[in-house]
C-alpha positions as CSV (number, residue, x, y, z in Angstrom):
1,X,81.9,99.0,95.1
2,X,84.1,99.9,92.4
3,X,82.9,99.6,88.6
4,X,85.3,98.1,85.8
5,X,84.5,101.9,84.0
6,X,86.1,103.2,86.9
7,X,88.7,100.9,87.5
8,X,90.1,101.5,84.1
9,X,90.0,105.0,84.5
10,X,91.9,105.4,87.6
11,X,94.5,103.0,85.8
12,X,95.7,104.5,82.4
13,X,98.2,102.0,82.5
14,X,95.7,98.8,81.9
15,X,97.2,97.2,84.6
16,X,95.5,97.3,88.4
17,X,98.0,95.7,90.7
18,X,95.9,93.1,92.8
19,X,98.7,91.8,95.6
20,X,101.8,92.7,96.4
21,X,104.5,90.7,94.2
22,X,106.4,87.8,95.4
23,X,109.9,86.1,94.9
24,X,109.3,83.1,92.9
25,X,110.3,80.6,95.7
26,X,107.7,82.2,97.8
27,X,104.8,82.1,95.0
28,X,105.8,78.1,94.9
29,X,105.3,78.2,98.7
30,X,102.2,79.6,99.0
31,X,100.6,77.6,96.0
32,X,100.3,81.3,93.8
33,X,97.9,84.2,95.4
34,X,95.2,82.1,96.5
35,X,92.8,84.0,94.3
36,X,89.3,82.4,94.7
37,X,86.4,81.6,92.3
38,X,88.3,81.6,89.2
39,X,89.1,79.8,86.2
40,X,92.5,79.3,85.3
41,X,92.9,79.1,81.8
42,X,96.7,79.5,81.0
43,X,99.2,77.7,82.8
44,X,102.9,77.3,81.8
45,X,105.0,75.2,81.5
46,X,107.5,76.2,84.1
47,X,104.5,75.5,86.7
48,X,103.9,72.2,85.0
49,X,106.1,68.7,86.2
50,X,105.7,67.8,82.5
51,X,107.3,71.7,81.6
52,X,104.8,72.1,78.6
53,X,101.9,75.0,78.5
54,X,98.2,74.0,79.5
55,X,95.4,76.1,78.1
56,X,92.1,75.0,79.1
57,X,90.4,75.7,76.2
58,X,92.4,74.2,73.8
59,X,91.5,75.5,70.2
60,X,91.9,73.6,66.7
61,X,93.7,76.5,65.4
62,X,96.3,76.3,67.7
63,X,96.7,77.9,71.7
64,X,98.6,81.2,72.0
65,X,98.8,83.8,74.3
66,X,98.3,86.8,72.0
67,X,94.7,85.3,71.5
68,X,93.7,84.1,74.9
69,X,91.5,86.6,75.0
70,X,89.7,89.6,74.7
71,X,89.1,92.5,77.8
72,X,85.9,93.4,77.6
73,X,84.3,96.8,77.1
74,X,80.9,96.1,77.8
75,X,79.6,96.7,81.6
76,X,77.2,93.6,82.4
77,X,76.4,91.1,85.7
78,X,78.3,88.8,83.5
79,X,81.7,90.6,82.5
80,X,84.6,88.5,82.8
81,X,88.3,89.9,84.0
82,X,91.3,88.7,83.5
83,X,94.1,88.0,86.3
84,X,97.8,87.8,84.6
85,X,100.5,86.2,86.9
86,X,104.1,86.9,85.4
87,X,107.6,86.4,86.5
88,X,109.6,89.7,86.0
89,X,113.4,90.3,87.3
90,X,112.9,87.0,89.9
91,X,109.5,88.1,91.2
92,X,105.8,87.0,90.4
93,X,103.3,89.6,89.9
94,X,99.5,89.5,89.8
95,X,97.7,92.4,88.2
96,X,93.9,92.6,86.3
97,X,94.3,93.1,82.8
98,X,91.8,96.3,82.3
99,X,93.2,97.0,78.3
100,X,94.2,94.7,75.4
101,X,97.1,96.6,74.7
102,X,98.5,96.5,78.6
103,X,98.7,92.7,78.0
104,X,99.7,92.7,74.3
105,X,102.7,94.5,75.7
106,X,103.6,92.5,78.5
107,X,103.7,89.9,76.0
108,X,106.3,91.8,73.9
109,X,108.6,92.6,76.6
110,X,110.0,89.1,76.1
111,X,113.8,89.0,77.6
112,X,112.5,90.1,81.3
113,X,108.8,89.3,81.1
114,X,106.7,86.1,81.1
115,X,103.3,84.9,81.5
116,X,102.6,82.3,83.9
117,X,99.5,81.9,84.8
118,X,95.5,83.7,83.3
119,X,92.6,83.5,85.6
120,X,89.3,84.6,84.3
121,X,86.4,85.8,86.7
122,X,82.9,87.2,86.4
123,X,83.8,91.0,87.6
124,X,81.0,90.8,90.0
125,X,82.4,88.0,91.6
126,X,86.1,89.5,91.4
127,X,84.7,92.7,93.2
128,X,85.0,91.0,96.4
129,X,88.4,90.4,96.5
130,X,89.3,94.0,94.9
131,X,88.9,94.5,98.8
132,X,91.1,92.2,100.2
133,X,94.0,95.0,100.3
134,X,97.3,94.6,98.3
135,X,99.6,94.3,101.0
């Protein structure tokens, strides 16, 4: 089994691609990725009947996604990833966020990018679908 060391190695871009991307209609059809054992923790609004942003942690500060969270950079049984679903140029794409600054700049890339959906997962729990391949 891979390590999150060497995952993030073998992907200088922060970004490890977990399924293929879909159109959009097709995402709504098949109700996302069906990624298992997770905890969704960002949801947005255009996923939502009531079209406003859910964050399951809300925090008396305010919610936003520039400080959703943290990757880690400590190796443990208890690490947790996170899974960023975004909409780019009509399709939805899933990849694990392995650096900060990978998400930080899909966040900036505003007019063709947006977040739709955060998943968070202990990494050892996460392996197991690292090998379910991206078709």
């Amino acid at each position: 089994m891979k390590t999150l060391e060497n995952l993030k190695k073998e992907n200088p871009s922060g970004l490890l691609k977990i399924r293929e991307s879909l159109a959009y209609n097709e995402y709504a059809d098949n109700y996302g990725f069906e990624l298992r054992s997770g905890c969704e923790i960002f949801k947005s609004g255009i996923l939502c009947n009531d079209k406003k942003d859910k964050y399951e942690f809300p925090r008396a500060s305010g919610d936003s996604l520039e400080t959703l969270f943290t990757v880690s950079t400590e190796p443990g049984e208890n690490t947790v990833v996170f899974v960023v679903e975004s909409l780019k140029n009509g399709k939805v794409h899933c990849n694990l966020v392995l650096d900060d600054s990978a998400f930080q700049a899909m966040l900036a890339d505003k007019n063709n990018q947006r977040v739709i959906k955060v998943t968070q997962f202990y990494f050892r729990i996460f392996q197991k679908q690292l090998l379910v391949p991206v078709c």
